[in-house]
C-alpha positions as CSV (number, residue, x, y, z in Angstrom):
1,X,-152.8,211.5,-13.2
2,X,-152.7,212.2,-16.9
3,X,-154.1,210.6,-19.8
4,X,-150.8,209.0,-20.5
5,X,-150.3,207.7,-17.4
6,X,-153.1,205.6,-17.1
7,X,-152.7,204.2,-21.0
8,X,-149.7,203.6,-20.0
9,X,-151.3,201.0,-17.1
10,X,-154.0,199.5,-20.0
11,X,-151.5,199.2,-22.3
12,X,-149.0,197.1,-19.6
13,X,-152.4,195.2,-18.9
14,X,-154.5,194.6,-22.2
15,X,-151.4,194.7,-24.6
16,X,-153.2,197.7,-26.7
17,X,-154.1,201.4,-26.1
18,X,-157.2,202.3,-24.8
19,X,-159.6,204.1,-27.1
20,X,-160.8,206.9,-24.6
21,X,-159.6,207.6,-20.8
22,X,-162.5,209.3,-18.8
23,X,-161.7,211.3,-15.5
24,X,-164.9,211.3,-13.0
25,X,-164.1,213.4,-10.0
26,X,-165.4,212.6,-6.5
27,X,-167.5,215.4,-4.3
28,X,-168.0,217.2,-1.7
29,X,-171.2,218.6,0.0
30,X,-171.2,221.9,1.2
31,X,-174.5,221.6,2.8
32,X,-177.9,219.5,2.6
33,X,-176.9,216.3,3.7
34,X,-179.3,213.8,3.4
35,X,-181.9,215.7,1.9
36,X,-181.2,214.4,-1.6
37,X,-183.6,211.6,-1.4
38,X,-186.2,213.8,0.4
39,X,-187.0,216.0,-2.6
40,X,-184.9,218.9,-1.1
41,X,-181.9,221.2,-2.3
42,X,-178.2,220.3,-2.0
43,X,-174.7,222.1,-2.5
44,X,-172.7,220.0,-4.2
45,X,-169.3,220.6,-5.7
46,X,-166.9,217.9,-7.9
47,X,-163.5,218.7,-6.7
48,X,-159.8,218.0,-8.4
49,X,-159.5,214.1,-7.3
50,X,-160.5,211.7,-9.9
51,X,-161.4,207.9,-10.5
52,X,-160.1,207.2,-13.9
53,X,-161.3,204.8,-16.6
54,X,-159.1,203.1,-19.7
55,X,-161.4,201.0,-22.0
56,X,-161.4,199.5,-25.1
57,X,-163.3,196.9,-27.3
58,X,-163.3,193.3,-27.5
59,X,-164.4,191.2,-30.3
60,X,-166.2,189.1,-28.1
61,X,-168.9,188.6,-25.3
62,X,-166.4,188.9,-22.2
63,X,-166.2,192.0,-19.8
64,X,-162.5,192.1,-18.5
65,X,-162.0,194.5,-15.3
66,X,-158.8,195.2,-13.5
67,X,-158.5,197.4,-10.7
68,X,-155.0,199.0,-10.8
69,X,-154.4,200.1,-7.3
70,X,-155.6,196.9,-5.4
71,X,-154.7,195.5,-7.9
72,X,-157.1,192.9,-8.7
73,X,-158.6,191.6,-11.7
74,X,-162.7,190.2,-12.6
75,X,-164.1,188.9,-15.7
76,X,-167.4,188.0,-16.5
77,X,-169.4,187.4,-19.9
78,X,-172.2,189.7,-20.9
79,X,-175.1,187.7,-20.5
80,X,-174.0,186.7,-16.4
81,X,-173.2,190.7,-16.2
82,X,-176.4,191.6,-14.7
83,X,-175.3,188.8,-11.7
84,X,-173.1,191.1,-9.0
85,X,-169.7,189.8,-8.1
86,X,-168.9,188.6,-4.2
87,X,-166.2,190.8,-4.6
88,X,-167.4,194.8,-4.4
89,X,-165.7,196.5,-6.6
90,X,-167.4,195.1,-10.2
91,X,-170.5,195.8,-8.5
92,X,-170.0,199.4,-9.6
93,X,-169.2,198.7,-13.4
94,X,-171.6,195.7,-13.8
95,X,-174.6,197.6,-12.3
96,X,-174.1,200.6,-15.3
97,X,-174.1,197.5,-17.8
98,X,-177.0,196.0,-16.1
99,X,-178.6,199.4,-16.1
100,X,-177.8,199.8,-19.7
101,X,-178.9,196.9,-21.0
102,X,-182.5,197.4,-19.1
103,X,-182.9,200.9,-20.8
104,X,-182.5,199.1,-24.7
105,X,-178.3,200.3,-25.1
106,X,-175.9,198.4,-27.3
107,X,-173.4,197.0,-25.3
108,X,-171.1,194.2,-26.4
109,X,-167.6,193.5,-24.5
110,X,-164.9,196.0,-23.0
111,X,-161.9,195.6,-21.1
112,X,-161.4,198.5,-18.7
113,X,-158.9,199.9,-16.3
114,X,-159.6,200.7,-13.0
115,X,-157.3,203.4,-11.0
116,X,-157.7,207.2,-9.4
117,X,-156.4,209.5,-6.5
118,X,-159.9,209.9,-4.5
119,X,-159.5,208.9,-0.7
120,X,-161.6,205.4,-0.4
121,X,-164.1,205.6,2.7
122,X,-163.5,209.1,3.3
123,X,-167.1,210.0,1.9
124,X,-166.1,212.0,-1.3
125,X,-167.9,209.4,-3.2
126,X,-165.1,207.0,-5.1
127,X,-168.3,205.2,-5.9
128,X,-170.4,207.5,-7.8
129,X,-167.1,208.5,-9.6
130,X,-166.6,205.4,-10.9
131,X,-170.2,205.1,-12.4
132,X,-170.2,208.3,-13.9
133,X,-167.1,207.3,-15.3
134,X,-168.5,203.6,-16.1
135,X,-171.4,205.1,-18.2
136,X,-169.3,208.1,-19.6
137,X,-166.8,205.6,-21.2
138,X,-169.5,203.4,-22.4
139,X,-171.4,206.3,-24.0
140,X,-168.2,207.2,-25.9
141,X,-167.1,203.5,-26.4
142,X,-170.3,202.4,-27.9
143,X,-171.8,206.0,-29.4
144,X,-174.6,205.5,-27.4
145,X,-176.7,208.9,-27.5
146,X,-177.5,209.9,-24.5
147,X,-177.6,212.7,-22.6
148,X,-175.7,213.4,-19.0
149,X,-178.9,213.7,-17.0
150,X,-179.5,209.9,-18.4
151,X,-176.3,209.4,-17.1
152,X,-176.7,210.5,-13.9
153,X,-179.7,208.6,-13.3
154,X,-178.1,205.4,-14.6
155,X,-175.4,205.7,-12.4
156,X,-177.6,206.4,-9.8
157,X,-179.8,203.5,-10.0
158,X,-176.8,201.2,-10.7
159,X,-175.5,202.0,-6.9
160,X,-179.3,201.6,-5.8
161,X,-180.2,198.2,-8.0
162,X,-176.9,196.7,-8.1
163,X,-174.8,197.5,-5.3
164,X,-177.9,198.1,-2.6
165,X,-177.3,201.2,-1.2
166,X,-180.6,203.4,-1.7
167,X,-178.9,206.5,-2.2
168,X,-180.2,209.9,-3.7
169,X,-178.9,211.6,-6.8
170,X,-176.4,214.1,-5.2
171,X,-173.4,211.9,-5.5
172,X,-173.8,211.1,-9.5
173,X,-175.0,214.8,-10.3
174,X,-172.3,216.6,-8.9
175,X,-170.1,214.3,-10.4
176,X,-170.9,214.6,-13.8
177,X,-172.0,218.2,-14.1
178,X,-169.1,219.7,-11.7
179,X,-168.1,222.6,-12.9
180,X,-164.2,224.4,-11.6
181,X,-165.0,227.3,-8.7
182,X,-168.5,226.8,-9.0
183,X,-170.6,225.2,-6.2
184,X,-174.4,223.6,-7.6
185,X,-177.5,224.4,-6.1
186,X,-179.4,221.3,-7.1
187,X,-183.0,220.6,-7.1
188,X,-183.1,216.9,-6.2
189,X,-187.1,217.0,-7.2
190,X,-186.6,217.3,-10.6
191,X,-183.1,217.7,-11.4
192,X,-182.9,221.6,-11.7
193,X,-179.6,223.4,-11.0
194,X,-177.9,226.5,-10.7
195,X,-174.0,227.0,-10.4
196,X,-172.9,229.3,-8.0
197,X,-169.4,230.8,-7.8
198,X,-167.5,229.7,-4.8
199,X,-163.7,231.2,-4.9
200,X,-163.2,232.2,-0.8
201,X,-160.2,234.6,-1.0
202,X,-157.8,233.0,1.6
203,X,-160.0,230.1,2.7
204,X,-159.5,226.7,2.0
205,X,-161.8,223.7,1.8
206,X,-160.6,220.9,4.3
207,X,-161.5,217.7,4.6
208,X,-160.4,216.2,8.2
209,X,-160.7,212.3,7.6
210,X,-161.3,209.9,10.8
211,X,-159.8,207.1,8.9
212,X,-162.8,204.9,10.3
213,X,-165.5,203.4,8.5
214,X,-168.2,201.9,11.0
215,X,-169.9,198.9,9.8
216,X,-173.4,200.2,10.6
217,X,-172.8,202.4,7.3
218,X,-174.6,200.9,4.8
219,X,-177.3,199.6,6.5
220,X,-178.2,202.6,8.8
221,X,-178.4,204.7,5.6
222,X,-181.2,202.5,4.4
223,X,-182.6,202.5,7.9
224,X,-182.7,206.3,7.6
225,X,-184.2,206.5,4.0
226,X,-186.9,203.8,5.3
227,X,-187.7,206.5,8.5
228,X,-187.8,209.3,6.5
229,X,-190.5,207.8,4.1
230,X,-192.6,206.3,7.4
231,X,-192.6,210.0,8.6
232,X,-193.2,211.3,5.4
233,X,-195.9,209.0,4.7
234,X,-197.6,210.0,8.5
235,X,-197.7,213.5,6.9
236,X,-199.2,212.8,3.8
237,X,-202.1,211.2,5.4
238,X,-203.2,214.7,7.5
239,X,-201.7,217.1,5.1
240,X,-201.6,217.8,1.1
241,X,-197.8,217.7,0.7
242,X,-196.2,215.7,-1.7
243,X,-192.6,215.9,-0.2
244,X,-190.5,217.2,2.6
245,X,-190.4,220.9,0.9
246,X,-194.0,221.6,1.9
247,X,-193.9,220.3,5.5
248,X,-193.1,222.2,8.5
249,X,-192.1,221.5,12.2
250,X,-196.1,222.5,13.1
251,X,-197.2,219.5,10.8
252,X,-194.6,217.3,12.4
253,X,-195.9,218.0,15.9
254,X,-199.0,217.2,14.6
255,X,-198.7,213.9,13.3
256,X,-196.0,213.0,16.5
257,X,-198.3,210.9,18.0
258,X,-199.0,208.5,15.1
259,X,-194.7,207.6,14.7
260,X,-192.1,206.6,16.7
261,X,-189.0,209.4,18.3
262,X,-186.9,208.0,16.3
263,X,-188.8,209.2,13.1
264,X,-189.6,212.3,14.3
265,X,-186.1,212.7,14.6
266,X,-185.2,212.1,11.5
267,X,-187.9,213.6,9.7
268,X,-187.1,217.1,12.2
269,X,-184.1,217.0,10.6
270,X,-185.4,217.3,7.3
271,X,-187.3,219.8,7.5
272,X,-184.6,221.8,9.4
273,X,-181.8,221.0,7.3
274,X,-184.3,222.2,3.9
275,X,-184.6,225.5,5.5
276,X,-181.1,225.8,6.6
277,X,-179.9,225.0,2.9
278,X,-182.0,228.0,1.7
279,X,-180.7,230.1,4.1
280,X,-176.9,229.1,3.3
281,X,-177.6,229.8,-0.4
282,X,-178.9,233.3,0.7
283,X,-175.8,233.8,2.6
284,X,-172.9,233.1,0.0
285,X,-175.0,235.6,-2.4
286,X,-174.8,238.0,0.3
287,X,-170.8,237.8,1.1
288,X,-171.8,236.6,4.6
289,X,-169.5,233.3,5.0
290,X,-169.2,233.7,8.4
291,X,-173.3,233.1,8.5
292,X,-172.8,230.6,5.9
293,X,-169.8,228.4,8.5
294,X,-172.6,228.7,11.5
295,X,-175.3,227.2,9.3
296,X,-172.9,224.5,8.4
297,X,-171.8,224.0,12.4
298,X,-176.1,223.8,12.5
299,X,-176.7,220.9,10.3
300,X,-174.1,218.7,12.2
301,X,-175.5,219.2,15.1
302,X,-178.6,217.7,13.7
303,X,-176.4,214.8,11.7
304,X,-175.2,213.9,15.3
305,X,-178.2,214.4,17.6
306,X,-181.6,213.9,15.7
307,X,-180.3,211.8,12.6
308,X,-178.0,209.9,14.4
309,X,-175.5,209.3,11.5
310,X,-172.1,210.6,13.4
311,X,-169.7,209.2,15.7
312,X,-167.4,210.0,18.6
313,X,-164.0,210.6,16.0
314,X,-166.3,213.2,13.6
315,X,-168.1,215.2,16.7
316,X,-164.9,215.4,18.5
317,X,-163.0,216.7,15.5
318,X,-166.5,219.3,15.2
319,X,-166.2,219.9,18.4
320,X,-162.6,220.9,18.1
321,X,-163.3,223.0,15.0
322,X,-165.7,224.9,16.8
323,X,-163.5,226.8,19.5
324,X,-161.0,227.5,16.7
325,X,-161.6,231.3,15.1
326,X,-159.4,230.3,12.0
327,X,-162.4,228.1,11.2
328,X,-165.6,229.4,9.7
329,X,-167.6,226.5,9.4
330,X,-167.5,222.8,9.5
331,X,-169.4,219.5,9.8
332,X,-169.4,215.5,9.1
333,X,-169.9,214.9,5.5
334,X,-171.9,211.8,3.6
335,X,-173.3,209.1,4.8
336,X,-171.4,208.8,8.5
337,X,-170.3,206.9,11.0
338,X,-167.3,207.6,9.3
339,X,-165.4,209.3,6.9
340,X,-164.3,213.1,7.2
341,X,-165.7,216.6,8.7
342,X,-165.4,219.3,6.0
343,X,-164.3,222.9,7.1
344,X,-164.0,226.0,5.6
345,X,-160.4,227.4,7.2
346,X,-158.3,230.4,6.8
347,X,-155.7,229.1,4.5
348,X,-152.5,230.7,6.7
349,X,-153.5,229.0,9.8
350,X,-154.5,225.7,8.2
351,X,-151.2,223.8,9.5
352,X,-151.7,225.5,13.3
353,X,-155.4,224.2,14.0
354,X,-154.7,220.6,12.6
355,X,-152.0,220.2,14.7
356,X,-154.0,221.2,17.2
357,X,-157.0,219.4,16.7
358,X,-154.7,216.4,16.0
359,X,-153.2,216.1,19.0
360,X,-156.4,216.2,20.5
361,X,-157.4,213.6,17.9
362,X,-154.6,211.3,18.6
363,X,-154.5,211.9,22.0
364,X,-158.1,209.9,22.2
365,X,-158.2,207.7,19.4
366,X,-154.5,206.7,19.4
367,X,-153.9,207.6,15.7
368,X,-153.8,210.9,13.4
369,X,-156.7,211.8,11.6
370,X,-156.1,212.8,7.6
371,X,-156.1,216.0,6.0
372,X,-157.0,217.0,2.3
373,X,-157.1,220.3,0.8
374,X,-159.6,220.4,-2.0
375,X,-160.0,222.6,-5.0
376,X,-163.6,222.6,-6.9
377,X,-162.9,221.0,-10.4
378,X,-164.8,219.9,-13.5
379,X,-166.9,217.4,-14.2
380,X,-166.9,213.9,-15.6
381,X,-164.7,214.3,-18.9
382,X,-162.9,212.3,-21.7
383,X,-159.1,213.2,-21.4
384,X,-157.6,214.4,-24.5
C-alpha cells in the first residue's frame, strides 16, 4: 500500500486527512530464536510487509481507533487509556499510550487508522509492527523528542505491560531499525548492532506458513521465559555469570541436579543456540551459506526437542525441507506452536519443492500450507 491509499481509508473514516502515515514492517529471524530475552545475539531482518498507521489530532480527550481490515472500531478517553480493552487489538495502541504517559510524554487525543499487508499468526510479528508504528506516529504527532532506541523499548514494554506477553526486544528492534538487504546482528544485552549484508544471488527467503495457531502460544512462551530464568538463576548461585553468554554445557551439567529436565532442556538450548548464532554470523562473512542452512536445520531441532515450542505441521514441513537439495536451510520461526518454517531456497526450484512438500502437507493435515516470498526492507518510516 501507498501513502494515498491508506488517507484515502482515514479520510472515508474521520472525514479529514491524516497528518502523517507511518509504515512499520514485520520480521523475520534468521537465527537466534529465543535467545532475545536471555542476553544473547539474534539475526533479525524487517522485510517489505507493513502494518500501516493514519492519525491525526483531536481537540479533545477521546482516543478513536478503527481497524480497517476487520474492520472494527474502539474508543476510549485518555484517562481510562491505561485500562486494556476485552477486545485485543487496542491492546497494542493503548499499551504505547500507557507507556508514554508513564515515561512524562505529552499525549492528548488521536484518531488513528489501523490497516497493513503482514500475514496475522504467521509469526512475522503484526504485533511489534503496530507498536513501532503506534509510538513512531505519536512521536511525529505530538513532537515528542525521542530517540528510536526509546522507541523500541516502549514498544517493547507496551506488548510485555499491556498485552502480557513477556517477550524480548527482537521483534521491536528489528522493526524499527530494519534496514533493505541488510540482516542485524543484535546484542540483546545492551542494544548493540551491526548490519550485515544479506543479498543471496538466486536464493529466496520463504516462509512456509502452517496456517495454525495453537492455543498453548502465549502462555507456553511465558512458561519458557520463567524456565529459562529458574535455570539461569541455578547457575548464578555456583557460578559468576551474569547471563546465558558466560555459561556453558559443563556448568549446566553441574548444576543438573538442583532443576528439573524440563529446565535443563530449555536452558541446553540456550546455550547451544548462543553458540550456534556466532557460528552462523561467522559463516555468512565467510560465503559459506550452505554451513549457514545446516546451522539453521540445528536450532530447530532444538526448538522441537529440548525447547519444546514446535508442532507436528512445522517439523513435518522441516522434515520435508530437509531431503530437498534445492533447500539450504530452514527452521520454525517465533514463538511456535504455530506459524511458519523459514527456508532459504533456490529461487528456480521454489514452485517444485512446495508442491512437493505440499502435498505431503495436505496429504496429513487435510489443507495447504501458505507460502510468502520475502524481500528484506526498511525500517519503521513516515510515508512521504
Amino acid at each position: 500500500m501507498n501513502k494515498a491509499e491508506v488517507s484515502a481509508l482515514f479520510a472515508q473514516q474521520f472525514n479529514e486527512a491524516p497528518s502523517f502515515v507511518i509504515a512499520s514492517p514485520g520480521r523475520i529471524n534468521l537465527i537466534g530464536e529465543h535467545v532475545d530475552y536471555n542476553n544473547g545475539f539474534v539475526l533479525p531482518a524487517a522485510i517489505n510487509k507493513h502494518m500501516y498507521v493514519a492519525v491525526s489530532k483531536r481537540n479533545d480527550h477521546q482516543i478513536v481507533l478503527h481497524a480497517a481490515d476487520i474492520p472494527q472500531n474502539y474508543q476510549t478517553s485518555l484517562d481510562n487509556a491505561s485500562q486494556p480493552s476485552n477486545v485485543d487489538w487496542p491492546n497494542y495502541v493503548l499499551g504505547v499510550v500507557d507507556e508514554l504517559k508513564k515515561d512524562g510524554h505529552a499525549v492528548s487525543g488521536f484518531n488513528i487508522l489501523i490497516t497493513g499487508n503482514i500475514p496475522i499468526g504467521a509469526g512475522v510479528s503484526s504485533s511489534a509492527a503496530l507498536e513501532c508504528a503506534t509510538v513512531f506516529a505519536c512521536k511525529h504527532l505530538f513532537d515528542i523528542n525521542i530517540s528510536k532506541q526509546a522507541m523500541v523499548q516502549i514498544a517493547q514494554r507496551a506488548e510485555n505491560n499491556f498485552v502480557g506477553v513477556n517477550c524480548g526486544v527482537m521483534d521491536q528492534f528489528a522493526s524499527m531499525f530494519g534496514k533493505a538487504d541488510h540482516v542485524i546482528k543484535l546484542d540483546c544485552a545492551d542494544l548493540s548492532y551491526t548490519y550485515f549484508p544479506f543479498q543471496l544471488e538466486n536464493i529466496s527467503i520463504v516462509l512456509f506458513d502452517t496456517f495454525v495457531k495453537h492455543s498453548l502460544a502465549s502462555s507456553e512462551y511465558n512458561t519458557r521465559r520463567q524456565e529459562c530464568e529458574t535455570g539461569l538463576a541455578a547457575l548464578r548461585q555456583q557460578f559468576s555469570i551474569t547471563s546465558f553468554r558466560e555459561a556453558t554445557l559443563t556448568m549446566l551439567d553441574a548444576v543438573a541436579d538442583t532443576i528439573s529436565k524440563d529446565v535443563y532442556h530449555r536452558c541446553r538450548y540456550v546455550i547451544d543456540e548462543i553458540a550456534r548464532m556466532e557460528a552462523a554470523c561467522n559463516h555468512l562473512l565467510a560465503g559459506e551459506i550452505d554451513a549457514f542452512g545446516a546451522r539453521m536445520y540445528e536450532t530447530h531441532t532444538g526448538l522441537s526437542k529440548l525447547f519444546k515450542v514446535s508442532c507436528p505441521e512445522l517439523d513435518l514441513i522441516v522434515e520435508n525441507c530437509m531431503i530437498e537439495p534445492a533447500i539450504i536451510g530452514a527452521r520454525m520461526m517465533g514463538g511456535g506452536f504455530g506459524g511458519c518454517v523459514i527456508a532459504l531456497v533456490q529461487t528456480t526450484e521454489l514452485e517444485t519443492v512446495y508442491n512437493r512438500i505440499n502435498a505431503v502437507y495436505e496429504n496429513t493435515f487435510g489443507h495447504s500450507m501458505g507460502k510468502y516470498v520475502m524481500q528484506i526492507g526498511d525500517g519503521t518510516r513516515v510515508l512521504n
